[in-house]
One Martini backbone bead per residue (centre of mass of N, CA, C, O) as a GRO file, in nm:
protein
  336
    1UNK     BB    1  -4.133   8.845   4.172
    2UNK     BB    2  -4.379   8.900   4.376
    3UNK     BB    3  -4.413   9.193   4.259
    4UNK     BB    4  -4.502   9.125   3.993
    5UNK     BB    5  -4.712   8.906   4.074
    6UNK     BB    6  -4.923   9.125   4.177
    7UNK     BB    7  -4.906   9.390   3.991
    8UNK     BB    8  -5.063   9.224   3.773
    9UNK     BB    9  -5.296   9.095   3.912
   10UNK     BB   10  -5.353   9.414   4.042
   11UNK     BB   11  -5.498   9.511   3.798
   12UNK     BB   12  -5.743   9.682   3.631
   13UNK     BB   13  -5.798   9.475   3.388
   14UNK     BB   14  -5.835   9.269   3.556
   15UNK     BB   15  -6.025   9.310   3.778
   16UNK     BB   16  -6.251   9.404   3.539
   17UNK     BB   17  -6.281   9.102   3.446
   18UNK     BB   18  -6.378   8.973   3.723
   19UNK     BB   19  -6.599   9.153   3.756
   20UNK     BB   20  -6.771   9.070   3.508
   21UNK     BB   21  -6.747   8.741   3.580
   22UNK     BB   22  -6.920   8.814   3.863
   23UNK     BB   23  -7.173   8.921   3.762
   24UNK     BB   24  -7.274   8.698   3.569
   25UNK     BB   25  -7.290   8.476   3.766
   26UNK     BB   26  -7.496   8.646   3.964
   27UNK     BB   27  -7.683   8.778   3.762
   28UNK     BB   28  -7.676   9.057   3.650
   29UNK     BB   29  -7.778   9.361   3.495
   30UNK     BB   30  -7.527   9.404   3.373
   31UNK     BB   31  -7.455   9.577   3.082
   32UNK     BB   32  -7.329   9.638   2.696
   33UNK     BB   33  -7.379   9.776   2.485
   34UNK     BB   34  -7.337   9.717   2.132
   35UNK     BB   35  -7.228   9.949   2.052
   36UNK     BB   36  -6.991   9.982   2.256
   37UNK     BB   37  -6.845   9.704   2.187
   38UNK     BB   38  -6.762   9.779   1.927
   39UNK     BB   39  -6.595  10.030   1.942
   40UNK     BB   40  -6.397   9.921   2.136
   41UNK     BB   41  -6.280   9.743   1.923
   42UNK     BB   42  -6.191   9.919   1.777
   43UNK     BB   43  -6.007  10.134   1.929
   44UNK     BB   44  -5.805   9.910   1.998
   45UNK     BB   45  -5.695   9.838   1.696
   46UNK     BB   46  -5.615  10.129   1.657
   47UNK     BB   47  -5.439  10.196   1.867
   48UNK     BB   48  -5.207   9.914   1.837
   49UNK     BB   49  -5.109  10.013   1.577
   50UNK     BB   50  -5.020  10.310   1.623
   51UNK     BB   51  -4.791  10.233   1.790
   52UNK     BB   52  -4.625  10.062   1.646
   53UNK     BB   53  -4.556  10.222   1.401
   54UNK     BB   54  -4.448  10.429   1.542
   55UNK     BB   55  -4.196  10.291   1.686
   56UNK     BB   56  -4.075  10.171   1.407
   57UNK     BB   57  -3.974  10.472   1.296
   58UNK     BB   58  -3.737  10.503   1.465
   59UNK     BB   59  -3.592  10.229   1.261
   60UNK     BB   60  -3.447  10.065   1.084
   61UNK     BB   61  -3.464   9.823   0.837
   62UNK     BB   62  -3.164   9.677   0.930
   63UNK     BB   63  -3.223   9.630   1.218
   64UNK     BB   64  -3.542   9.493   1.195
   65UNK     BB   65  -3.541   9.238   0.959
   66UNK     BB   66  -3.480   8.976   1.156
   67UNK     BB   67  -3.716   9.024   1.384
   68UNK     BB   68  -3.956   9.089   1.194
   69UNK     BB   69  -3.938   8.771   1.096
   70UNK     BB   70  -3.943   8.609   1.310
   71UNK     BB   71  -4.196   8.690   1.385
   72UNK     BB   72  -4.383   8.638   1.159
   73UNK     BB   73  -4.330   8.347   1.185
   74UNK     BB   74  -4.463   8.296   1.449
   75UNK     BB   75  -4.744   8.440   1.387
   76UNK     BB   76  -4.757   8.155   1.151
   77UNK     BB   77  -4.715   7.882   1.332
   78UNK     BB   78  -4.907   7.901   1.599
   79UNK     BB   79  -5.166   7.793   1.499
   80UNK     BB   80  -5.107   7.512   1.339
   81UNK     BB   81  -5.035   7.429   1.633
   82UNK     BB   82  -5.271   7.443   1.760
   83UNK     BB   83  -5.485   7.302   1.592
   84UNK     BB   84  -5.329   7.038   1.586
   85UNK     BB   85  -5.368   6.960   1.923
   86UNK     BB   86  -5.667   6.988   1.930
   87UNK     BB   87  -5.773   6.764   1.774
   88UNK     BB   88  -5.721   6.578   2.039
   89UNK     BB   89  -5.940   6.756   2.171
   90UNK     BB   90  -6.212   6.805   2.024
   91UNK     BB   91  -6.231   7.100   1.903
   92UNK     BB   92  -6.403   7.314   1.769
   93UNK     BB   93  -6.346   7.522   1.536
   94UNK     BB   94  -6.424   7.830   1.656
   95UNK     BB   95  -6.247   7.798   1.928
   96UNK     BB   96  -5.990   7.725   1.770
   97UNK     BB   97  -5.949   7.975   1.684
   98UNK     BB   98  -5.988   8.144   1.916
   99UNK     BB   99  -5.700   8.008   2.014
  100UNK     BB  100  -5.525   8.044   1.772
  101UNK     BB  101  -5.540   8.400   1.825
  102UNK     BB  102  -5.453   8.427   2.089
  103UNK     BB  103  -5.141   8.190   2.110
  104UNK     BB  104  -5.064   8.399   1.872
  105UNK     BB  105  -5.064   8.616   2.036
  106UNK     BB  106  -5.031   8.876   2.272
  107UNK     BB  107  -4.883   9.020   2.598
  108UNK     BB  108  -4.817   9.288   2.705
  109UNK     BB  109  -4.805   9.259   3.058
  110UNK     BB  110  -4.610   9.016   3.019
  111UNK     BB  111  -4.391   9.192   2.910
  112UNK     BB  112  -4.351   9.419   3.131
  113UNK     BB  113  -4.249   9.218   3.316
  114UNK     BB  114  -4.022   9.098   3.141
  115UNK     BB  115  -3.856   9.378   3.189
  116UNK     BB  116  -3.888   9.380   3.505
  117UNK     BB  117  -3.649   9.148   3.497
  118UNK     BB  118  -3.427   9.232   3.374
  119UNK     BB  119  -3.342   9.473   3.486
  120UNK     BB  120  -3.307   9.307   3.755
  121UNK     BB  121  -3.078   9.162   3.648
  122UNK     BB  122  -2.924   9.343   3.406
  123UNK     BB  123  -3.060   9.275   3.148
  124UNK     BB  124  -3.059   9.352   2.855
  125UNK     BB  125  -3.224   9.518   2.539
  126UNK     BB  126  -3.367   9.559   2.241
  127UNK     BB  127  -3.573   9.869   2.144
  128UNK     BB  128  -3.718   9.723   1.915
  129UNK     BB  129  -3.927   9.509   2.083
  130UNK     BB  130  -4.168   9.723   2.082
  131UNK     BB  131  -4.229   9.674   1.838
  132UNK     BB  132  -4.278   9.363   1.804
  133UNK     BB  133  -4.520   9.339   1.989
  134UNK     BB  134  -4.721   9.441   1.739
  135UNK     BB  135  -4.646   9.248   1.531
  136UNK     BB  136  -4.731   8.982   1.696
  137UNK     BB  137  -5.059   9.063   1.717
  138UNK     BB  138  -5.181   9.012   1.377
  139UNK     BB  139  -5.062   8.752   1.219
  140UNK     BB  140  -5.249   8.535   1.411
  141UNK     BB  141  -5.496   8.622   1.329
  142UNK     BB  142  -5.504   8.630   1.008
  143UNK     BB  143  -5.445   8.316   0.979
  144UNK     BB  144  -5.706   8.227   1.122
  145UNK     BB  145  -5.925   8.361   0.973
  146UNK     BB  146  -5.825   8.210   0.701
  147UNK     BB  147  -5.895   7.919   0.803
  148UNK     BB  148  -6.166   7.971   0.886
  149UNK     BB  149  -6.232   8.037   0.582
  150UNK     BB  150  -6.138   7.787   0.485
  151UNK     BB  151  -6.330   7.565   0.623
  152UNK     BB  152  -6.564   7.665   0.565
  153UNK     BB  153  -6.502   7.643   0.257
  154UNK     BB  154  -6.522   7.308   0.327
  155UNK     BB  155  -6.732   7.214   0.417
  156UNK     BB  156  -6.825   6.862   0.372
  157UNK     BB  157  -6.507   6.796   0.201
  158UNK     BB  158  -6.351   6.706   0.495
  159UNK     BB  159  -6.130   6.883   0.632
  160UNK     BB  160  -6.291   6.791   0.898
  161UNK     BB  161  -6.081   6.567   1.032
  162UNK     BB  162  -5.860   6.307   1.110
  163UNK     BB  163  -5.642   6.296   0.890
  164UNK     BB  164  -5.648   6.640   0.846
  165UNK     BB  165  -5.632   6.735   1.192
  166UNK     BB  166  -5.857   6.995   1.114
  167UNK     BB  167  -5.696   7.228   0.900
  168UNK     BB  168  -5.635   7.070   0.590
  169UNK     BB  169  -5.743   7.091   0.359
  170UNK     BB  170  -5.756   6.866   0.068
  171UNK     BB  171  -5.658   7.104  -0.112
  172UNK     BB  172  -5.619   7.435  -0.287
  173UNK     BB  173  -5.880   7.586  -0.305
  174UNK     BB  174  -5.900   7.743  -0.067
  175UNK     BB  175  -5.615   7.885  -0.075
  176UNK     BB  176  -5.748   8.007  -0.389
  177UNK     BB  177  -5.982   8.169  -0.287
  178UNK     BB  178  -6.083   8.474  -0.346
  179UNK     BB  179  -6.305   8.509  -0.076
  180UNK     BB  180  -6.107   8.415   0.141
  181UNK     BB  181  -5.903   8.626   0.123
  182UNK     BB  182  -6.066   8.904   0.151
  183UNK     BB  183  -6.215   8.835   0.400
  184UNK     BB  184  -5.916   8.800   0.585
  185UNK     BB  185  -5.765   9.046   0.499
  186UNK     BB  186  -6.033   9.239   0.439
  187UNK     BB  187  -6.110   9.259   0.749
  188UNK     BB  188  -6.185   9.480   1.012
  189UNK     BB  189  -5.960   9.367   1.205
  190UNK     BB  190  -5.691   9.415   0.974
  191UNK     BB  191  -5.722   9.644   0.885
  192UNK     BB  192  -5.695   9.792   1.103
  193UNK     BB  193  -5.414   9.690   1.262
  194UNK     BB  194  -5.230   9.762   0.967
  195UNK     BB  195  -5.355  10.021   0.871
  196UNK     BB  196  -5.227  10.168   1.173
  197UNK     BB  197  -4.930  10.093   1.134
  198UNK     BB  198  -4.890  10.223   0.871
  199UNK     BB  199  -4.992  10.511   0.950
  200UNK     BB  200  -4.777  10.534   1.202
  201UNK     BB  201  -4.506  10.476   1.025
  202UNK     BB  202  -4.554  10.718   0.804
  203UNK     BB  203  -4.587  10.945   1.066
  204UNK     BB  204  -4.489  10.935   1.306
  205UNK     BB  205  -4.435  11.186   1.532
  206UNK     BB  206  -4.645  11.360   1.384
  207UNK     BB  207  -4.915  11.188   1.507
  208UNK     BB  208  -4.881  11.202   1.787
  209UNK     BB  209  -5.052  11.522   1.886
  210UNK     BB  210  -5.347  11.337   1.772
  211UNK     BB  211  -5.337  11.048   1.898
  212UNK     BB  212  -5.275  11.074   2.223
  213UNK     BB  213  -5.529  11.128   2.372
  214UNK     BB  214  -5.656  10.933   2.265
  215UNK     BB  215  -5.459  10.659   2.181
  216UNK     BB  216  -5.262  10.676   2.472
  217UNK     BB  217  -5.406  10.817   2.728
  218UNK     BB  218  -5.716  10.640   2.693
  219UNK     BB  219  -5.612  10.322   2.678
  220UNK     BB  220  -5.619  10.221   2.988
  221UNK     BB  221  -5.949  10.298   3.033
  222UNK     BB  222  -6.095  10.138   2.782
  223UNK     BB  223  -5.976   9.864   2.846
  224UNK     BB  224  -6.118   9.819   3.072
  225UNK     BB  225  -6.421   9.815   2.936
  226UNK     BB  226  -6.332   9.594   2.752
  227UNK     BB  227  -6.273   9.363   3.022
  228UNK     BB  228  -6.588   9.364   3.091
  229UNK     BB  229  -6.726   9.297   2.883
  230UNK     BB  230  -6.537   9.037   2.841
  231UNK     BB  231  -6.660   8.934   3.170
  232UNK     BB  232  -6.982   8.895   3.076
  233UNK     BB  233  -6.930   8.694   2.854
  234UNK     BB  234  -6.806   8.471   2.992
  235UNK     BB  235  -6.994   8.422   3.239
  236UNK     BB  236  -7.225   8.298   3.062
  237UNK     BB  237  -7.045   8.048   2.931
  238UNK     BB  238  -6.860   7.895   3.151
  239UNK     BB  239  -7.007   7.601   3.102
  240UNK     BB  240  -6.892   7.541   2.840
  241UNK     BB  241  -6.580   7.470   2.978
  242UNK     BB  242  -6.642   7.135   3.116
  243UNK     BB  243  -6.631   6.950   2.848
  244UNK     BB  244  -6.259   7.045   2.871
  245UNK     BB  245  -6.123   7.119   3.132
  246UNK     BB  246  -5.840   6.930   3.192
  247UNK     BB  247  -5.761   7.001   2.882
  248UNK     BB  248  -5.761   7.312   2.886
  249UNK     BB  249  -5.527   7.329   3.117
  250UNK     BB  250  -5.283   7.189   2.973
  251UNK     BB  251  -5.308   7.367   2.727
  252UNK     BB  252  -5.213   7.625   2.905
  253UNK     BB  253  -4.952   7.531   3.028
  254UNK     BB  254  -4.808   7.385   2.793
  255UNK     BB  255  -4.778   7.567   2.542
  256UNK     BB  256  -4.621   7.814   2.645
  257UNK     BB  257  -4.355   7.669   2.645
  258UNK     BB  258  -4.345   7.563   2.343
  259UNK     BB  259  -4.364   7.844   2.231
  260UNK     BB  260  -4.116   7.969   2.389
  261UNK     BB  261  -3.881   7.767   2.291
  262UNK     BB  262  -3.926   7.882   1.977
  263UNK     BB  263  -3.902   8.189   2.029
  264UNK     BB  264  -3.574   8.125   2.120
  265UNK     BB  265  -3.498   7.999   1.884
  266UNK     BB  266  -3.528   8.255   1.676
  267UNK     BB  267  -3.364   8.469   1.840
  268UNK     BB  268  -3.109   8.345   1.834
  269UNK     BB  269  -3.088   8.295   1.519
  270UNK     BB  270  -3.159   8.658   1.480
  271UNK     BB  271  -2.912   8.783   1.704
  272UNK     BB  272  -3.023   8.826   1.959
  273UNK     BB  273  -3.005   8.882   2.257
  274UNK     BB  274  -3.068   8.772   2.568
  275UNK     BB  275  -3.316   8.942   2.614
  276UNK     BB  276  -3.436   8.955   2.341
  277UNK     BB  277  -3.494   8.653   2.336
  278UNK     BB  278  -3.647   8.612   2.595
  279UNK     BB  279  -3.885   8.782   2.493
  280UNK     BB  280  -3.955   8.620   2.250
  281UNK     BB  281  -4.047   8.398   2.447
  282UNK     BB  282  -4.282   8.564   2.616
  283UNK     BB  283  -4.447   8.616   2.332
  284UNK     BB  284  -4.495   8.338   2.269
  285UNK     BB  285  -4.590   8.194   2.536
  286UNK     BB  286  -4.822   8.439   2.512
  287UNK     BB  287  -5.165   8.578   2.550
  288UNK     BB  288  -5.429   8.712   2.456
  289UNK     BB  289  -5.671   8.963   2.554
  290UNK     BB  290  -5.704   9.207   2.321
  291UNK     BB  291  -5.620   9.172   2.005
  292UNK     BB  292  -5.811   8.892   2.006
  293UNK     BB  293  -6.084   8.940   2.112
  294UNK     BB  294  -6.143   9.187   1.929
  295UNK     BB  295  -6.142   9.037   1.666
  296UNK     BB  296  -6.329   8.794   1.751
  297UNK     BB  297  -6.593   8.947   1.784
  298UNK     BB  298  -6.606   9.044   1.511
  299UNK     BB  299  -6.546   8.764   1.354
  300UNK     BB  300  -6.610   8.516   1.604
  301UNK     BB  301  -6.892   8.558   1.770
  302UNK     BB  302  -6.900   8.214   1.819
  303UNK     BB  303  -6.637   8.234   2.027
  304UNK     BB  304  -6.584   8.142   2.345
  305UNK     BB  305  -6.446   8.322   2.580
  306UNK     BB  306  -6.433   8.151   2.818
  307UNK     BB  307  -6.206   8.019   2.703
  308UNK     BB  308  -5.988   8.178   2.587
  309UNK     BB  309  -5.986   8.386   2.840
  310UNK     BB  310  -5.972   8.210   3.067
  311UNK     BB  311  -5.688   8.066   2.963
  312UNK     BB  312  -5.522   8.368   2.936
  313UNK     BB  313  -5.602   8.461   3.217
  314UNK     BB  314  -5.612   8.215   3.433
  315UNK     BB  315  -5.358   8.026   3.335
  316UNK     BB  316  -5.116   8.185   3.175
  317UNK     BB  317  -5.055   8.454   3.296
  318UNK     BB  318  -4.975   8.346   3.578
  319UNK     BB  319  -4.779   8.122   3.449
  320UNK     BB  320  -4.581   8.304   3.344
  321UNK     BB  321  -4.531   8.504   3.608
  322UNK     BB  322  -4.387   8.254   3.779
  323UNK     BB  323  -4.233   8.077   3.551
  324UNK     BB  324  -4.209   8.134   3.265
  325UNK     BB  325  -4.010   8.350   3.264
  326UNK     BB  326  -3.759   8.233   3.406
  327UNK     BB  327  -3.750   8.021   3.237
  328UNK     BB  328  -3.691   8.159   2.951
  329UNK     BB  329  -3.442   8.295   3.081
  330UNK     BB  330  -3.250   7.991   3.101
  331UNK     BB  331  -3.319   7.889   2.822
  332UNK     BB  332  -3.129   8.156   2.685
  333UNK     BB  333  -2.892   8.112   2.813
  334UNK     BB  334  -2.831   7.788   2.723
  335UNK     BB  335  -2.819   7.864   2.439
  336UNK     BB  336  -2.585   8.080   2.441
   0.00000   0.00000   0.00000
């Protein structure tokens, strides 16, 4: 266990993600143009998709129809867990959304270890988990999105109150409102990450050999340079995380176990082994630095990287990494 957390604390994009937000702290000079930080961001919702789609057209739909019922429920009711919690320590809409979109999306690097964790323990799992990791990745993603956009069109009219816990309308008519819905659904963060899984799906390994170059060879060179920006980012703002700080501090321990253990239940619902159980355990509790940055850098870019990042690479990652895999898969023996 002690090899895997090395290994991933001294991973290069966790390195250049610290890297920035070194930059940043001592006022380096050092900054990536707008324009490249936008591409990279397109860059990497497209690489995502795609790799996404190309795993899951190895497998029958009779295969994979529980398990990706199963993640997609947990990737759409873990947001609304999400902002329910923030209400109570008084977390901003745009921040609340920004950490809904977080810890509703995945961990890669996270599953990863969690992979190497079975193995040496000897314990299987389903191959089509790793399609799986990326279906779980955009759900969580959409429904916060559509949320902010639910907000936004409610401000002023109670929506975000102490009685409706800051996140259900008033009524239905946000969530009937149809410029919320076109711009949450068919905004350019959904439409890429769907869009590419689609067409990842349809094409199957025919697209391997167009797409290999670019969006899997140079997937994890890329991704540095997208947390080195997401880190000077971070960095910048970090005074501003100090005013939530050890409300955030426990948010970041604690939501992991109980989202872990929700992904545990659903798992073992759905049919998988204990390996596969303790996966969707470690997808659930894991959060995101990559395909929620990206998404809501262009979509929600006033929220505070600081905060998402900050607790998703400085809090949830390393304890998922000490603790939480071994919790999660101890907790899905027990429940088997």
């Amino acid at each position: 266990m002690k090899e895997i957390i090395i290994q991933n604390l001294l991973s290069p994009v966790v390195l250049f993600f610290l890297l920035g937000l070194l930059a940043a702290i001592v006022k380096s000079d050092l900054k990536i143009p707008n324009g490249l930080s936008e591409a990279l961001s397109i860059y990497l919702l497209i690489a995502i998709g795609l790799k996404g789609g190309i795993e899951l057209s190895h497998y029958s739909i009779e295969t994979v129809v529980g398990p990706i019922l199963g993640a997609l429920f947990i990737g759409g009711i873990i947001p609304f867990l999400t902002l329910f919690i923030l209400r109570f320590i008084q977390m901003d809409v745009k921040n609340s959304i920004g950490l809904a979109a977080t810890y509703g999306s995945i961990s890669i690097v996270t599953y990863g270890a969690a992979l190497t964790f079975l193995d040496k323990n000897g314990t299987s799992y389903e191959g089509f988990m790793n399609a799986i990791v990326v279906l779980m990745e955009s759900p969580a993603i959409l429904v916060s999105l559509l949320l902010y956009k639910i907000l936004e069109a409610n401000k002023g009219t109670g929506a975000f109150s102490t009685r409706t816990l800051g996140f259900l309308p008033p009524s239905s008519a946000g969530l009937l409102n149809r410029e919320v819905l076109r711009e949450s659904i068919f905004g350019k963060s959904i439409i890429l990450l769907v869009g590419s899984l689609f067409i990842g799906l349809f094409l199957g390994e025919r697209a391997v050999s167009t797409v290999k170059p670019l969006f899997i060879d140079l997937y994890g060179s890329i991704l540095i340079l997208f947390l080195l920006n997401m880190g000077l980012v971070a960095g910048k703002r970090l005074p501003e995380v100090k005013k939530h700080g050890m409300k955030l501090l426990l948010f970041g321990l604690l939501t992991p176990l109980l989202f872990g253990i929700l992904g545990i239940f659903i798992g073992n619902f759905v049919g998988l082994s204990l390996g596969g159980t303790t996966l969707m355990g470690v997808l659930a509790g894991s959060a995101s630095y990559i395909a929620a940055p990206a998404a809501l850098k262009t979509s929600v870019p006033e929220a505070n990287p600081s905060i998402y990042l900050g607790l998703s690479l400085g809090v949830t990652f390393p304890f998922n990494l000490v603790l939480g895999i071994p919790v999660y898969y101890e907790i899905a023996k027990w429940m088997q």
